[in-house]
C-alpha positions as MATLAB code, in Angstrom:
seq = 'XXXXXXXXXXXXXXXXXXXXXXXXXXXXXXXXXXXXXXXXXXXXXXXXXXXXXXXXXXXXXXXXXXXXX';
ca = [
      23.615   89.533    2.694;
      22.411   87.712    5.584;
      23.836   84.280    4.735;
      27.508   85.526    4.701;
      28.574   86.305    7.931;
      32.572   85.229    7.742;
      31.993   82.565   10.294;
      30.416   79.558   10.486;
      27.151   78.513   11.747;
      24.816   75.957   12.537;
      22.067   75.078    9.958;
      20.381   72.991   12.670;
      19.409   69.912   10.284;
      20.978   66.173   10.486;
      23.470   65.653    7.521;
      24.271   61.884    8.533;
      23.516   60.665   11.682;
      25.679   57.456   12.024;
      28.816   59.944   11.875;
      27.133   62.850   13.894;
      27.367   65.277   10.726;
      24.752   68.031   10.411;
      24.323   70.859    8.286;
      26.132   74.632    8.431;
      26.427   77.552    6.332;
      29.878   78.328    5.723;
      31.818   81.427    5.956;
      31.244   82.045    1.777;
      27.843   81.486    2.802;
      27.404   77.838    1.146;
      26.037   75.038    2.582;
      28.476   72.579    3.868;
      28.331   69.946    6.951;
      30.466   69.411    9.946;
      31.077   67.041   12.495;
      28.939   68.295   15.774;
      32.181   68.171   17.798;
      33.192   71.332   16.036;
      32.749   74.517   17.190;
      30.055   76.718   14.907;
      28.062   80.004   15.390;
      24.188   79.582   15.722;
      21.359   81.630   14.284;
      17.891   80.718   15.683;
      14.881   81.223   13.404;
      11.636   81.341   13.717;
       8.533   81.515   10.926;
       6.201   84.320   10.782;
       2.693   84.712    8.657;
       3.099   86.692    6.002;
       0.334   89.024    7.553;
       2.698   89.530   10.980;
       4.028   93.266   11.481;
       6.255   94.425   13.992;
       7.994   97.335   14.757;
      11.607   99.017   16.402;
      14.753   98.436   14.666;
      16.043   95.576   16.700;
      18.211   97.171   18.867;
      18.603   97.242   22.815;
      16.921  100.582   23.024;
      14.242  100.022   20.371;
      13.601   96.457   20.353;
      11.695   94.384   17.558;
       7.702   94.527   18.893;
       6.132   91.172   16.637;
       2.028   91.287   16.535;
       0.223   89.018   14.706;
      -2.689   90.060   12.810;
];
């Protein structure tokens, strides 16, 4: 499923910002936090309408095509 990935990775949000921790998802999948010295994966995001459609399959020769409606 898409949160388990059997690495680590940036969740992008502050955990505690007097000890520079912030937020990851863990290699189980869980949410856990980390010190941002450490060296994590990152998955950008971005939020779509619920009315968006694309097409392709997301791959170098038949990229994702997003058009909002």
């Amino acid at each position: 499923y898409y949160l388990y990935s059997n690495s680590n990775y940036w969740a992008m949000s502050p955990c505690y910002a007097m000890n520079a921790l912030v937020f990851i998802v863990n290699s189980s999948g869980n949410l856990a936090y980390s010190n941002v010295s450490k060296t994590n994966g990152l998955r950008p995001v971005i939020n779509l309408k619920s009315s968006t459609e694309f097409t392709g399959e997301g791959i170098y020769t038949n990229p994702y095509v997003v058009k909002e409606t």
